[in-house]
C-alpha positions in Angstrom: 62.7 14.8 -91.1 59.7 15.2 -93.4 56.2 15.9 -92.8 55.5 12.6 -94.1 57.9 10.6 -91.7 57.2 12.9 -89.0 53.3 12.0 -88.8 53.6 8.3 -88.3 55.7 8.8 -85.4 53.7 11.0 -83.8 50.5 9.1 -84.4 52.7 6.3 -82.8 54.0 8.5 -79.7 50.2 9.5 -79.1 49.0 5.9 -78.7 51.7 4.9 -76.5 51.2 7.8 -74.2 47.6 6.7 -74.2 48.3 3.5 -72.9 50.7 4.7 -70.5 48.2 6.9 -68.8 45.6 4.5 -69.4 47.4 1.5 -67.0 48.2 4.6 -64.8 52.3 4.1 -64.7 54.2 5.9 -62.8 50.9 7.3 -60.7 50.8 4.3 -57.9 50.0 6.3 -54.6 52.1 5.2 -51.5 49.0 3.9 -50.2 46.9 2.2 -53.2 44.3 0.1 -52.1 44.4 -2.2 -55.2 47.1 -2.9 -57.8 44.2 -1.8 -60.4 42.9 1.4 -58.6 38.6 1.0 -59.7 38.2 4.1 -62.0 36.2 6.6 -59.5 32.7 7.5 -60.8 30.8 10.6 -62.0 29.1 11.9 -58.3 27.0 14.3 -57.0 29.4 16.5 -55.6 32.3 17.3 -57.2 34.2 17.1 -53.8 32.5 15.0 -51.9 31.4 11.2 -52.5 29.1 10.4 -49.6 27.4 12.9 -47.3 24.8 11.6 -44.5 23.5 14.1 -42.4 21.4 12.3 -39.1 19.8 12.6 -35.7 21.8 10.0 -33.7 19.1 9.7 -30.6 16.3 9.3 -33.4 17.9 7.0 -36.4 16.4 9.7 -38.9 18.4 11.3 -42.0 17.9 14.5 -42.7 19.9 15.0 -45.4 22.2 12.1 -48.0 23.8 11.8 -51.1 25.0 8.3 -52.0 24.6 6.3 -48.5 25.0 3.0 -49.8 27.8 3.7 -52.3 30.8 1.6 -51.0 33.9 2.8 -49.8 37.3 2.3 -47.7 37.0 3.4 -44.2 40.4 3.8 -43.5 40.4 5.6 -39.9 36.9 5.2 -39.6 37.5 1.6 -38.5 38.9 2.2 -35.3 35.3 3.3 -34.0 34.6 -0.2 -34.2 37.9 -1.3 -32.4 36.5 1.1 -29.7 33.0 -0.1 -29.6 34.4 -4.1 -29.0 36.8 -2.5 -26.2 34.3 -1.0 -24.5 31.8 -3.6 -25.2 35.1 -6.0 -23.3 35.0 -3.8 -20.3 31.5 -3.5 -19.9 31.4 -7.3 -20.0 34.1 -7.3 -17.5 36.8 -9.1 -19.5 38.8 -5.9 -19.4 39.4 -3.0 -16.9 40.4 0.6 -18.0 44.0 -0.4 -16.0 44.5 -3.6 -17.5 47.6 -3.1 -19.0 47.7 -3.3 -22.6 51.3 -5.4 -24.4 52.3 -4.2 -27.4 53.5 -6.9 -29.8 56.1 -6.6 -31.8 53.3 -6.8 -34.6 51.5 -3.9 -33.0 54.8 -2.1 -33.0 55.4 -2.8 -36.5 52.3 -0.9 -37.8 52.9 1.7 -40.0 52.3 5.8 -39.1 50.2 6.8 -37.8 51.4 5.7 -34.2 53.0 6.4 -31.1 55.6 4.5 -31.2 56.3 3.6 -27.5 59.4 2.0 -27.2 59.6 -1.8 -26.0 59.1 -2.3 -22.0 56.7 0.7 -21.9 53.2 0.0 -20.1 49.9 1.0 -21.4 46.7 1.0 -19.8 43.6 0.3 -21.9 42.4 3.7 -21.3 45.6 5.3 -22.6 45.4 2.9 -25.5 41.4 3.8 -26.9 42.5 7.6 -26.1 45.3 7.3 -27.9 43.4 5.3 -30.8 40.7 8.0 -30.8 42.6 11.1 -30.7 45.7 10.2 -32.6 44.5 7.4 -35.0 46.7 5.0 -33.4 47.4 2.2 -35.4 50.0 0.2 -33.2 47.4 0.7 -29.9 44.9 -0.6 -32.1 46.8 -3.3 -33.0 47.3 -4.6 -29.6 43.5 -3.5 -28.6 42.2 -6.6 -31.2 45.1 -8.9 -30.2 44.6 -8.1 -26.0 40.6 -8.7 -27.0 40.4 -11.6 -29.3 44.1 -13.3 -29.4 45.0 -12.5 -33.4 44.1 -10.1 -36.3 42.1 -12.3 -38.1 40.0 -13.4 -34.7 39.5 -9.9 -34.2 37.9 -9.1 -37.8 35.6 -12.0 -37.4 35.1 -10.4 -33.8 34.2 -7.2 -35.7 32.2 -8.5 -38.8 30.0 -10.3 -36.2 29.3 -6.9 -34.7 28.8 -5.4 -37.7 25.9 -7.9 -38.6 24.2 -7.6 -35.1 24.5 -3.9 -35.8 22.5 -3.6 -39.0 25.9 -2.6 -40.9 25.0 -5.0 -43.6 27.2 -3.5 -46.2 30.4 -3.3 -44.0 33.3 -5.8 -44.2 36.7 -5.7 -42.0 40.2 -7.2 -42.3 42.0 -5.0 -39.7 41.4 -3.0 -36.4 43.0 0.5 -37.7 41.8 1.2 -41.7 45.1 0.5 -43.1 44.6 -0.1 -47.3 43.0 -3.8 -47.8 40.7 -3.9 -50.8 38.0 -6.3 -49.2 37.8 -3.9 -46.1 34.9 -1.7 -47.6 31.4 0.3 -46.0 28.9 2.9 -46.1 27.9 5.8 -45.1 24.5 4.4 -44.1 26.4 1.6 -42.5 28.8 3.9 -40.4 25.6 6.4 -39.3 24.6 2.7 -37.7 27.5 2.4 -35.7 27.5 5.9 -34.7 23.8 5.4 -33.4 25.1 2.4 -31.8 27.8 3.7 -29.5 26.1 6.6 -28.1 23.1 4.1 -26.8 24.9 1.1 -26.1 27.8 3.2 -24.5 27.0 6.7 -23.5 30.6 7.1 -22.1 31.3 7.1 -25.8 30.7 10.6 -26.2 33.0 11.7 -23.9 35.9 9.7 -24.9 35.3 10.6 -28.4 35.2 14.3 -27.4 38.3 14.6 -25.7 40.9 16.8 -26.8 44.5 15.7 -25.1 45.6 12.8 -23.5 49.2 12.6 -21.7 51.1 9.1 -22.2 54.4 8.4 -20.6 55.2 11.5 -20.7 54.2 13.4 -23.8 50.6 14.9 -24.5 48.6 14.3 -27.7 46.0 16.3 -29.5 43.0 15.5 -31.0 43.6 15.5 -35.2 39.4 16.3 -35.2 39.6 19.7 -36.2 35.9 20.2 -36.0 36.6 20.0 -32.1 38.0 23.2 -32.4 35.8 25.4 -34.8 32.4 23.9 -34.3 30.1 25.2 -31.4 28.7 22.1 -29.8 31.3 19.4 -31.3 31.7 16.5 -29.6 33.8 13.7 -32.0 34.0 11.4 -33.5 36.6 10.0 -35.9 38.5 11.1 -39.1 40.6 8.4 -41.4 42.5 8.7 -44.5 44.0 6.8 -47.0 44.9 7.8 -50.9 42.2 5.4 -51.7 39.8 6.3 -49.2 40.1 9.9 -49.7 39.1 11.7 -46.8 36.1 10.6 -44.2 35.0 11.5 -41.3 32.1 11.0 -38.8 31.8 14.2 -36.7 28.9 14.6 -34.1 27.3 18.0 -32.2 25.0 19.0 -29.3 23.5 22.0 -29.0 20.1 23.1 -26.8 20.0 19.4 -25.7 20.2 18.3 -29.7 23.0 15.6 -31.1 23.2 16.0 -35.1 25.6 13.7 -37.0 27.5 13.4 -40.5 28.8 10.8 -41.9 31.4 12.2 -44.9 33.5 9.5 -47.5 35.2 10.1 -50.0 36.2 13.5 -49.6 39.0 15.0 -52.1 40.6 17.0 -50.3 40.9 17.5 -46.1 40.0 21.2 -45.8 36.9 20.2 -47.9 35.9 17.4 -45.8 36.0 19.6 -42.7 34.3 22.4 -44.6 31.5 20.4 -46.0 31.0 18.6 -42.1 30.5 22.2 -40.4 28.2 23.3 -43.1 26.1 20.4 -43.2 25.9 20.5 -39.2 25.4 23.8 -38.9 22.4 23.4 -41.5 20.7 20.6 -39.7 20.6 22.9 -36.2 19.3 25.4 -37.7 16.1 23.1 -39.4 14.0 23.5 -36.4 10.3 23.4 -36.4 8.9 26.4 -38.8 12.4 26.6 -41.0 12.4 25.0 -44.5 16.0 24.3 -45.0 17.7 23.2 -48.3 21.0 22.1 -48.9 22.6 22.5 -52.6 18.7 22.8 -53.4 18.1 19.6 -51.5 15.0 20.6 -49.2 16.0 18.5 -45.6 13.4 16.2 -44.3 13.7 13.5 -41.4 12.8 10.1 -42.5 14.0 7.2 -40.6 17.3 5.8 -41.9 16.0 2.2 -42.5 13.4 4.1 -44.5 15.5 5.6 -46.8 15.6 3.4 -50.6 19.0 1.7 -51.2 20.4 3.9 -53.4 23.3 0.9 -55.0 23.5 -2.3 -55.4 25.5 -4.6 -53.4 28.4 -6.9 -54.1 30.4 -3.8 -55.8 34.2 -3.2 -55.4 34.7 0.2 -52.7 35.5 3.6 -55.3 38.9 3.8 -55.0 40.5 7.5 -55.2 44.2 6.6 -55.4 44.4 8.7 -58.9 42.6 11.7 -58.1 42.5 12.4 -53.9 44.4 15.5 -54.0 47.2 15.5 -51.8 51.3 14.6 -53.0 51.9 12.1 -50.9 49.4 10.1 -52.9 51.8 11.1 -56.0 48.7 13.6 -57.8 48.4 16.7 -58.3 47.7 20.0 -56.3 46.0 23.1 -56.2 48.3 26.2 -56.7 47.9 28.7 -53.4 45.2 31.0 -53.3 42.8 28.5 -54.6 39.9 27.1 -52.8 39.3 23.2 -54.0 36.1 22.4 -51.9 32.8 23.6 -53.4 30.8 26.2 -51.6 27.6 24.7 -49.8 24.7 26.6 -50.3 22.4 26.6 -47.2 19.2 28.7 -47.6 16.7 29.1 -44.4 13.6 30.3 -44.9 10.6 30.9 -42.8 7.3 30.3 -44.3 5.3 33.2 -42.5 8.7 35.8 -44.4 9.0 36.9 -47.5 11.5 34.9 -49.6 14.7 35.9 -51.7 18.1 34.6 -50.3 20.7 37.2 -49.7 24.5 36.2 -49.4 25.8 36.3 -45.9 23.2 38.1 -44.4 19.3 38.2 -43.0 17.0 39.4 -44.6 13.5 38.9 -45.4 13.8 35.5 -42.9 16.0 34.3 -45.4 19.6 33.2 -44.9 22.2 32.2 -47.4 26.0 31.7 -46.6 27.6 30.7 -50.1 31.4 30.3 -49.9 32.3 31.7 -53.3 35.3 30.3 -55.0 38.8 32.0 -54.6 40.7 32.2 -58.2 44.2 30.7 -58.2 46.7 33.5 -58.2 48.6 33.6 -61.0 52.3 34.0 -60.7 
């Protein structure tokens, strides 16, 4: 072949391949939430898409990037389903020993689940435990049929909620997060309903803190990771889907003080746990005479409803089927040794101390703990 042949057909083969990648063949995670994935846009963190940092008792933000940015909930839903269950047993339309039948709908739900075989009894407090801690989606299922009759009565149970609540950017299909592209929130929205359950239902905490739960005989963890490496942690909720990317809503006490963060969109799991400690840790330690900044960001309270909407409404939910970094959503990963989530810089500083940030240490009143990159080992 010639130099002259050769060049058409490569300036051919290069166009197709660009319209191969540019409809996204052969890249369809097993979870897509759309058959045309929205293209995800530029953020402010490179990891993360929306971070709300809060005081739960108080409604005030301390810290956010992107609050009104919409998203998929995935998991994140099921605090909801729990908020209309307890809501049904305050009202006394439930008891924590009704028994709770599973469908053969509910049973049909795909993983995650826990997959009780037919004939087995549930109570409704086996079924929000095992929502909560596992993720449940066939106790979930049976939660909205046990509490409103069907699926769809349930979602119009739950959008109704959602109203009342102030979540006016929040839209539900389903009881458990499973992909639907019209199923979409905030972070502002999700802070809301975190504020929500802990004064309309105090119990909440609890529940949402607890770490096993035995049901016919097998015991379940908690998949909240943060219950196990944070000082203080008390819940709530983690969710995934390839085009939710990873969220979470994780809550702390310490010294009497509950601090919240509400994270969406996170790349990559270990980075959505990372960025959740960091960012809690960085709110207890703002305390009265501490300047603390985040990535730069100085923290401030300022009541939530206070806060400017920061996107307009009516926008599909960023979906992350293409670039969530995990395989089972078909894209690519990180070679070991590498460290995907990008360090948070928290600096401290005390007014009345001289200032200059030191890595990892005190000194001067100053703290800074930067998590530097690790390089990808090279084989």
């Amino acid at each position: 072949m010639t130099l002259q042949t050769w060049r058409p057909l490569q300036a051919v083969a290069s166009l197709a391949i660009a319209l191969l990648l540019a409809t996204g063949a052969g890249s369809q995670g097993w979870c897509a939430e759309a058959a045309k994935p929205k293209a995800a846009k530029p953020r402010a963190d490179e990891d993360i898409g929306a971070v709300l940092l809060f005081e739960p008792a108080t409604g005030k933000a301390l810290y956010e990037v992107n609050i009104d940015e919409p998203w998929f909930p995935a998991s994140l839903t099921k605090m909801m389903t729990v908020y209309l269950t307890l809501d049904a047993v305050r009202a006394g339309r439930l008891t924590w020993d009704t028994k709770v039948p599973l469908s053969d709908k509910a049973r049909a739900q795909p993983a995650t689940r826990i997959g009780l075989r037919k004939g087995i009894d549930i109570t409704v407090a086996q079924a929000v435990r095992g929502v909560i801690l596992r993720s449940a989606n066939d106790f979930s299922m049976a939660l909205a049929e046990l509490i409103a009759g069907s699926e769809e009565d349930f979602a119009r149970l739950q959008n109704d909620t959602a109203k009342r609540l102030g979540m006016s950017r929040t839209h539900f299909k389903n009881p458990h997060g499973l992909p639907d592209a019209e199923q979409m929130t905030t972070a502002r929205d999700f802070a809301r309903l975190t504020m929500a359950l802990g004064r309309d239902f105090p119990e909440s905490i609890e529940l949402f803190s607890t770490r096993e739960v035995r049901i016919h005989k097998q015991t379940f963890h908690s998949q909240n990771e943060l219950l196990r490496t944070l000082a203080g942690a008390d819940g709530m909720k983690t969710g995934f889907t390839c085009g939710s990317g990873y969220n979470v809503v994780a809550t702390a006490t310490r010294e009497g003080r509950r601090l919240g963060v509400v994270i969406l969109g996170a790349l990559t799991r270990n980075g959505r746990s990372k960025r959740a400690k960091d960012l809690l840790e960085a709110g207890f330690a703002y305390v009265e005479g501490n300047d603390v900044e985040i990535d730069g960001q100085a923290l401030k309270t300022v009541s939530l409803d206070q806060v400017p909407v920061s996107h307009g409404a009516e926008t599909p939910a960023h979906d992350l089927t293409r670039i969530t970094r995990t395989r089972k959503c078909g894209n690519r990963v990180a070679r070991r040794g590498r460290q995907l989530a990008r360090p948070t810089i928290v600096t401290v500083k005390r007014p009345s101390l001289a200032d200059g940030p030191v890595a990892g240490a005190v000194a001067a009143g100053v703290i800074s703990t930067p998590t530097p990159r690790v390089a990808a080992k090279k084989h």
